[in-house]
C-alpha positions as CSV (number, residue, x, y, z in Angstrom):
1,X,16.9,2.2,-56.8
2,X,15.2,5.6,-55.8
3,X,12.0,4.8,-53.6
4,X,9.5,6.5,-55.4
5,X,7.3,7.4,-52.1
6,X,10.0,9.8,-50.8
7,X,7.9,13.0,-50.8
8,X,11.3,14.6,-52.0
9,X,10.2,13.5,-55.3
10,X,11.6,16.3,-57.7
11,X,13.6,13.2,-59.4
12,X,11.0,11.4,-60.5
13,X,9.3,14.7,-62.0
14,X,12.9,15.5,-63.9
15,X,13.0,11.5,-65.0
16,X,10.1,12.3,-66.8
17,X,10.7,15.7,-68.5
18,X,14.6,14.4,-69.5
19,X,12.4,11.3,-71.5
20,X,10.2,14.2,-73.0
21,X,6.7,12.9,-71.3
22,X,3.7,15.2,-70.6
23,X,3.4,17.0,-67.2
24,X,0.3,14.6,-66.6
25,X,2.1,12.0,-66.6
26,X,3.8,12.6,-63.0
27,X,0.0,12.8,-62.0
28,X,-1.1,10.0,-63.1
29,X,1.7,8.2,-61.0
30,X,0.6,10.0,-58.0
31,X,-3.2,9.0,-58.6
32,X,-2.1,5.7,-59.0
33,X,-0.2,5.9,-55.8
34,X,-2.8,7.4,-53.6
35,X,-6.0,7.1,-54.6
36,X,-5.4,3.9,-57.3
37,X,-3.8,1.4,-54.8
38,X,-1.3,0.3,-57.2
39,X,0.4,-2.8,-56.0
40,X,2.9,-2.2,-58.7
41,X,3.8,-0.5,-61.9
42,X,2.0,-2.7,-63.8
43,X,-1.3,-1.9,-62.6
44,X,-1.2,1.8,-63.6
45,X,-2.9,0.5,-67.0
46,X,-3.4,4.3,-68.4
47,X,0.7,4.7,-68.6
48,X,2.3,3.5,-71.9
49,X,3.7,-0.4,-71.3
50,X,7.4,1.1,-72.3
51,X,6.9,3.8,-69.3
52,X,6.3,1.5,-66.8
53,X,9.1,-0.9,-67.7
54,X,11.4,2.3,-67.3
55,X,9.6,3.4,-63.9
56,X,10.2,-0.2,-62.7
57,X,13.5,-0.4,-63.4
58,X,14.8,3.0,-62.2
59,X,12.1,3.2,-58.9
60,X,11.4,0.8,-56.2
61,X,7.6,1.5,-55.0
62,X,7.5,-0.9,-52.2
63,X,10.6,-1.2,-49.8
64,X,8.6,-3.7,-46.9
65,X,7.6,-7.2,-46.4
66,X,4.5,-8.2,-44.3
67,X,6.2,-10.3,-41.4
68,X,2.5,-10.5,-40.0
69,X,-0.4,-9.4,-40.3
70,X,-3.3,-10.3,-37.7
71,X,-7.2,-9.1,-37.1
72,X,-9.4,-9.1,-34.0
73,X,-13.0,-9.4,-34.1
74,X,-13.7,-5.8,-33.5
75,X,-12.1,-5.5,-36.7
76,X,-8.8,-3.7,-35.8
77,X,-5.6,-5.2,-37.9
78,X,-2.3,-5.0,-37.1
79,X,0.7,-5.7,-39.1
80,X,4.3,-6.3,-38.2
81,X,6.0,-4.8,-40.9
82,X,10.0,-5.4,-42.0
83,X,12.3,-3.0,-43.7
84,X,15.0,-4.2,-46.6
85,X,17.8,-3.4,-43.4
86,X,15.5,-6.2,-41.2
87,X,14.7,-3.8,-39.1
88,X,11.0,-4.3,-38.0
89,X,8.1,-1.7,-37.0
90,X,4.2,-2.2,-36.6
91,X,1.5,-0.1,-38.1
92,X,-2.5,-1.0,-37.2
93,X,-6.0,0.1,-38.9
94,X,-8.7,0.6,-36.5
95,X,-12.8,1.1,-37.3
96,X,-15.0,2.8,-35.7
97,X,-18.5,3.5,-36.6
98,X,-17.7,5.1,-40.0
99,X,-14.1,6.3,-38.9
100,X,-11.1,4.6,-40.4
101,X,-8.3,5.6,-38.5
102,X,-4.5,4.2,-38.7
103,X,-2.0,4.7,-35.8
104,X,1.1,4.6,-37.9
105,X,5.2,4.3,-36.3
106,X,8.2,7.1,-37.0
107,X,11.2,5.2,-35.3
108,X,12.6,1.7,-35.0
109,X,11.8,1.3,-31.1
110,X,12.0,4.1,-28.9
111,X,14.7,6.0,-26.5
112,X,12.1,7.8,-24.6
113,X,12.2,5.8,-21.4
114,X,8.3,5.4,-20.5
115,X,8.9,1.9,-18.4
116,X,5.7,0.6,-19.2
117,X,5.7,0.9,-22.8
118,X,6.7,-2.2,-25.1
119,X,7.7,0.0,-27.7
120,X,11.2,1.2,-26.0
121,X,12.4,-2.3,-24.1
122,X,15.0,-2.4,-26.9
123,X,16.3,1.3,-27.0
124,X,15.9,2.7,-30.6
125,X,17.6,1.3,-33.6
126,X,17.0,4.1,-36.3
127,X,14.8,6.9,-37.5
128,X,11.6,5.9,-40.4
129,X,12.2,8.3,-43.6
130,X,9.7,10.2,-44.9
131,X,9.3,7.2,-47.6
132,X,8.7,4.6,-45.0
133,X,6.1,6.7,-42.7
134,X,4.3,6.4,-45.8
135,X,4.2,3.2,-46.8
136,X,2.4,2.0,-43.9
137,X,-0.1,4.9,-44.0
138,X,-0.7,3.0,-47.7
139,X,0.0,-1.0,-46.5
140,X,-3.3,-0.4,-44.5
141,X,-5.1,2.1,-46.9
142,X,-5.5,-1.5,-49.0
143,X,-7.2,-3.1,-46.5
144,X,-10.1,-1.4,-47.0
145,X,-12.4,-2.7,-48.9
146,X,-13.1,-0.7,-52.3
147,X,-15.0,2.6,-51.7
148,X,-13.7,3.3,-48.2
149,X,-10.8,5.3,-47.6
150,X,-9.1,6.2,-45.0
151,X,-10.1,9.0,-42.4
152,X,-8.4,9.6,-39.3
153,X,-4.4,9.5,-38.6
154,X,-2.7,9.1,-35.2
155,X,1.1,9.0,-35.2
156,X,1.1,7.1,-32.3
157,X,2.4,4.0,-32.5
158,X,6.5,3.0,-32.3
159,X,8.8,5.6,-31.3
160,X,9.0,9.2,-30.4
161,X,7.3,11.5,-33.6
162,X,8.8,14.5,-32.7
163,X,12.3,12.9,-32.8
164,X,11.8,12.3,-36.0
165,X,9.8,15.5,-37.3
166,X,12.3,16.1,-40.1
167,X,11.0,12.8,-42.0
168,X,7.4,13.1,-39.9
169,X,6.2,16.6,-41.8
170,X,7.0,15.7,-45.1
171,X,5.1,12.2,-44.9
172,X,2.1,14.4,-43.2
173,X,1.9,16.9,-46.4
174,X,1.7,14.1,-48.7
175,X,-1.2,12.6,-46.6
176,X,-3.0,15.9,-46.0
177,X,-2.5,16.7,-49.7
178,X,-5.3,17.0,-52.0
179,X,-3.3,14.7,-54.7
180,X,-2.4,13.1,-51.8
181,X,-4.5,10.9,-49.3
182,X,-7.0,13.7,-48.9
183,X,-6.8,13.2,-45.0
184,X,-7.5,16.6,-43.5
185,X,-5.2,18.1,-40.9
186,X,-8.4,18.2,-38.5
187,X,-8.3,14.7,-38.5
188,X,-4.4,14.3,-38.0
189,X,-3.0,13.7,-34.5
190,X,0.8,13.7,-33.7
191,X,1.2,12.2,-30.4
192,X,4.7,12.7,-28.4
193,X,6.2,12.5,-24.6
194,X,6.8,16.5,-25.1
195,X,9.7,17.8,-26.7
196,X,9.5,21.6,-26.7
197,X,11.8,22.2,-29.6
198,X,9.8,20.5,-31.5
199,X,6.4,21.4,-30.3
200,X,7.7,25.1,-30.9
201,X,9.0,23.8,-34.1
202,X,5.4,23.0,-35.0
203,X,3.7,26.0,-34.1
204,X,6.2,28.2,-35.9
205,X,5.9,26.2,-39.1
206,X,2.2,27.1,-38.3
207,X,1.2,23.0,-38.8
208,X,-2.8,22.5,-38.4
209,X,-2.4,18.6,-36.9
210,X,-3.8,18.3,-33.6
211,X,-1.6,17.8,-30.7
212,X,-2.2,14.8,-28.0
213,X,0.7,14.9,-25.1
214,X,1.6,11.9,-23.1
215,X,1.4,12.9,-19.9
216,X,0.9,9.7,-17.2
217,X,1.9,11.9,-13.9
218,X,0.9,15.5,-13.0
219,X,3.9,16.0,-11.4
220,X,7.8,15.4,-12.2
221,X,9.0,13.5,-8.9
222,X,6.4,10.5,-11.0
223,X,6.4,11.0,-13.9
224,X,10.6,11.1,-13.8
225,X,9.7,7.4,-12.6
226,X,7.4,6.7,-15.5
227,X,9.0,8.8,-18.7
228,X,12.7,8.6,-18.3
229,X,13.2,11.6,-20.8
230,X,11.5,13.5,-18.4
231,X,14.6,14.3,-16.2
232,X,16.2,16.3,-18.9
233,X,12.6,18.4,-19.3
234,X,10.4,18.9,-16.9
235,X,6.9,19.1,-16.8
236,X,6.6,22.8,-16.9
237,X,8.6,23.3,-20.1
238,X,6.4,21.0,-21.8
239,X,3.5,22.7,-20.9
240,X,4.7,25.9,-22.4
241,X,5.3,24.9,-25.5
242,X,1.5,23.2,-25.7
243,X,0.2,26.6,-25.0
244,X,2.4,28.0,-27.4
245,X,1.1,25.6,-29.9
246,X,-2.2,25.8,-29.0
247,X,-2.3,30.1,-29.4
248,X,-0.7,29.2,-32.6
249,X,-3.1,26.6,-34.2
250,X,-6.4,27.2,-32.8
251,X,-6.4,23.2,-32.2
252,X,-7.9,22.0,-29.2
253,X,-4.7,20.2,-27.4
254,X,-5.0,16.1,-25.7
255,X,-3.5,15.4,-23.2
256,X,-3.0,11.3,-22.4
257,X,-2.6,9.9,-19.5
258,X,-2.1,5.6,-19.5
259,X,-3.4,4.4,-15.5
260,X,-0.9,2.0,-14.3
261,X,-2.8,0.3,-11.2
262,X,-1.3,1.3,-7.6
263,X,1.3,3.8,-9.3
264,X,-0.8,7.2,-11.3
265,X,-4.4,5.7,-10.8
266,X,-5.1,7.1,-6.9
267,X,-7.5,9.8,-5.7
268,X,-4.6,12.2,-5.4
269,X,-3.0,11.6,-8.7
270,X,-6.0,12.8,-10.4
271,X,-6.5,15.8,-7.5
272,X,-3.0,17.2,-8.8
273,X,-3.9,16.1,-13.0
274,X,-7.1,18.6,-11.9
275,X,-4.7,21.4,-10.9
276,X,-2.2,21.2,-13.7
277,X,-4.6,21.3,-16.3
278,X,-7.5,23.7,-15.1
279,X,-7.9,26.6,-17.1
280,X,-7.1,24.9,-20.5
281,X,-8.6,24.3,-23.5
282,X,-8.1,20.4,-23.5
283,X,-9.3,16.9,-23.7
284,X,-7.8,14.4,-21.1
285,X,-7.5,11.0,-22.5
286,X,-7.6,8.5,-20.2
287,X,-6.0,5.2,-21.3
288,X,-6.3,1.9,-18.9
289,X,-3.3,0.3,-19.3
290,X,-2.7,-2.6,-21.9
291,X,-0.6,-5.4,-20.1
292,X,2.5,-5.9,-21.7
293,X,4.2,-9.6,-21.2
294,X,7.2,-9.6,-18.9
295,X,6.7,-6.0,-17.6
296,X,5.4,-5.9,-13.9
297,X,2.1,-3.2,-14.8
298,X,-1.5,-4.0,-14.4
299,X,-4.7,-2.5,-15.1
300,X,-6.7,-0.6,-12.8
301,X,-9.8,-2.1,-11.5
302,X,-13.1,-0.8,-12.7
303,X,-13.7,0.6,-9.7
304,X,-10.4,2.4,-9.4
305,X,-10.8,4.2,-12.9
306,X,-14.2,5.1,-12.0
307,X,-13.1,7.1,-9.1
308,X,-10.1,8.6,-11.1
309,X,-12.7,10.1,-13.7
310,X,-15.4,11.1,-11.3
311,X,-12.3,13.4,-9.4
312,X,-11.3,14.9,-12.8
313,X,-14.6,15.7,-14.3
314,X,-15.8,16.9,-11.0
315,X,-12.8,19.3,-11.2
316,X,-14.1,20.5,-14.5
317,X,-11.9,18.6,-17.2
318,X,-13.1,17.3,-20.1
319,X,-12.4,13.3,-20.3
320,X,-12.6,10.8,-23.1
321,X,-12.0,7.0,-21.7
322,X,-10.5,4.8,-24.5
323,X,-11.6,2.1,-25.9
324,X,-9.2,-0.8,-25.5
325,X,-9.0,-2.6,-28.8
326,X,-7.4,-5.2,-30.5
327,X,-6.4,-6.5,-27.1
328,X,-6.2,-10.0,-28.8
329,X,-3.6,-8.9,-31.2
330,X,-0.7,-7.9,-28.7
331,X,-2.5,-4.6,-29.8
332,X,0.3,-2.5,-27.0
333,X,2.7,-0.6,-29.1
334,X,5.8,-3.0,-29.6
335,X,4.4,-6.1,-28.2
336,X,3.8,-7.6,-31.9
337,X,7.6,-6.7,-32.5
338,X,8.4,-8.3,-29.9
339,X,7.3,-11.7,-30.0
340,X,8.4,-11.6,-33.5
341,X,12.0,-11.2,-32.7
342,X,11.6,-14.5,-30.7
343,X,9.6,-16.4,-32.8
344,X,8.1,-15.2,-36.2
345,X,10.3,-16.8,-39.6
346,X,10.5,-13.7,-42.0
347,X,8.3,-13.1,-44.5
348,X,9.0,-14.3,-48.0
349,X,6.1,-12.3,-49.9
350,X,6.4,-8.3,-50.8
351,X,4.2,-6.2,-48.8
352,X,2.2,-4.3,-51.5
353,X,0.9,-8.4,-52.1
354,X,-0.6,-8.8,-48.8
């Protein structure tokens, strides 16, 4: 059946014209899809009962099963979402004050090397189409409760984005669309390890999404250590092609860096994060490190990120700490995953139910 949340959804507009129904029809269906939460075809009560039989037997809507879904008390929630291959990816909402952000995944796993990172402990199995980068964005849209929608999106959660920017885009339009979810490119963020194809690829297909790159060492002897991909870059490449993308957009560019204690977190590790990014116009995010289990990285101590920040705003960088949360949901990218290879039985009701 043809997954009707591929953005490459010319087929579902000729399925309609070859049955002769009105134009409005295929926007009904997209209502329905983005702003309606359908769980199904039969909720999309304005179509004729013989029109959704048809779309249900010729579409699929939902291609996912829920394999878990848990919720903190700062009221972040993750799920652990399964694909009809088994394949498995996770996808969380987080509030804040009135923001409703979602860090949504664009890969099965991960092939980028960073050592400390959950996400990557088991290579990468395949990319997410277009299709599936949506779904999750609209699995937690419908956790909201009715009259909140969602606000903020971060493609930061499994795998590298920019590895997959062919499906990424597509499922970024749709959500940035105004018969989409409405979510303004201001208040999209695609972060990646830097891939300067791709980041030039961006800024030549003159994209508006704000850019946030994973940094974690100021220098490549560490951070060749830390981001195995690194060895076939280099730092100063990546940093080319943020400028590039910056002159192109206009958008202010991030730039994280996770502190791993006794390895990036020292007095002179932020000295050198100082001198590689004076002079631009960017945030540093700076991300204590979430413990993953079985992986030999701790966080700094209060004391030690203290210092860190003091040297880097003293050297006139802008710095946003961030909040840990959701700590008590194996909230690190790929630790939900994880377990759930090990442990979790698979689900047996279809997503759009949960």
């Amino acid at each position: 059946m043809t997954n009707l949340l591929e953005p490459a959804n010319d087929h579902l507009r000729a399925w309609l014209a070859e049955r002769g129904m009105p134009g409005f029809r295929f926007a009904q269906i997209r209502h329905w899809l983005f702003a309606g939460r359908a769980r199904g075809f039969e909720d999309m009560t304005n179509l004729p009962k013989a029109l959704r039989e048809a779309l249900a037997a010729e579409f699929q809507l939902w291609t996912s099963r829920v394999v878990a879904h848990k919720v903190t008390d700062d009221g972040t929630e993750k799920l652990l979402v399964q694909w009809s291959d088994g394949q498995q990816i996770e996808c969380v909402l987080l509030l804040d004050g009135g923001r409703r952000t979602i860090c949504i995944s664009t890969q099965v796993g991960c092939a980028m090397g960073c050592v400390f990172c959950a996400s990557g402990l088991e290579g990468v199995t395949r990319n997410l189409t277009a299709g599936e980068i949506l779904e999750q964005m609209l699995l937690l849209d419908r956790l909201l409760p009715e009259g909140e929608r969602l606000s903020h999106i971060v493609v930061m959660g499994m795998g590298e984005p920019l590895a997959n920017v062919d499906a990424l885009l597509p499922a970024l339009h749709e959500a940035s669309s105004p018969t989409g979810l409405a979510i303004s490119a201001r208040r999209i963020t695609i972060s990646t390890v830097g891939l300067p194809p791709a980041i030039h690829r961006l800024a030549e297909a003159n994209c508006r999404y704000n850019l946030a790159v994973s940094l974690h060492a100021a220098d490549d002897d560490l951070r060749n250590q830390l981001v195995k991909v690194n060895k076939n870059i280099g730092l100063d490449e990546i940093l080319r092609a943020a400028d590039h993308y910056f002159e192109a957009s206009g958008r202010r560019l991030t730039f994280e860096y996770v502190l791993l204690a006794g390895l990036n977190d020292g007095p002179d590790h932020a000295r050198r994060l100082v001198t590689l990014l004076r002079g631009r116009t960017a945030l540093l995010n700076v991300i204590p490190y979430n413990p993953v289990t079985g992986l030999p990285y701790r966080t700094p101590s209060a004391t030690a990120v203290n210092r860190f920040l003091e040297i880097v705003r003293s050297g006139g960088i802008n710095v946003f700490v961030r909040e840990r949360k959701g700590d008590k949901i194996d909230a690190a990218c790929g630790q939900l995953r994880r377990g759930a290879l090990e442990v979790l039985p698979l689900a047996t009701e279809p997503a759009a139910g949960c």
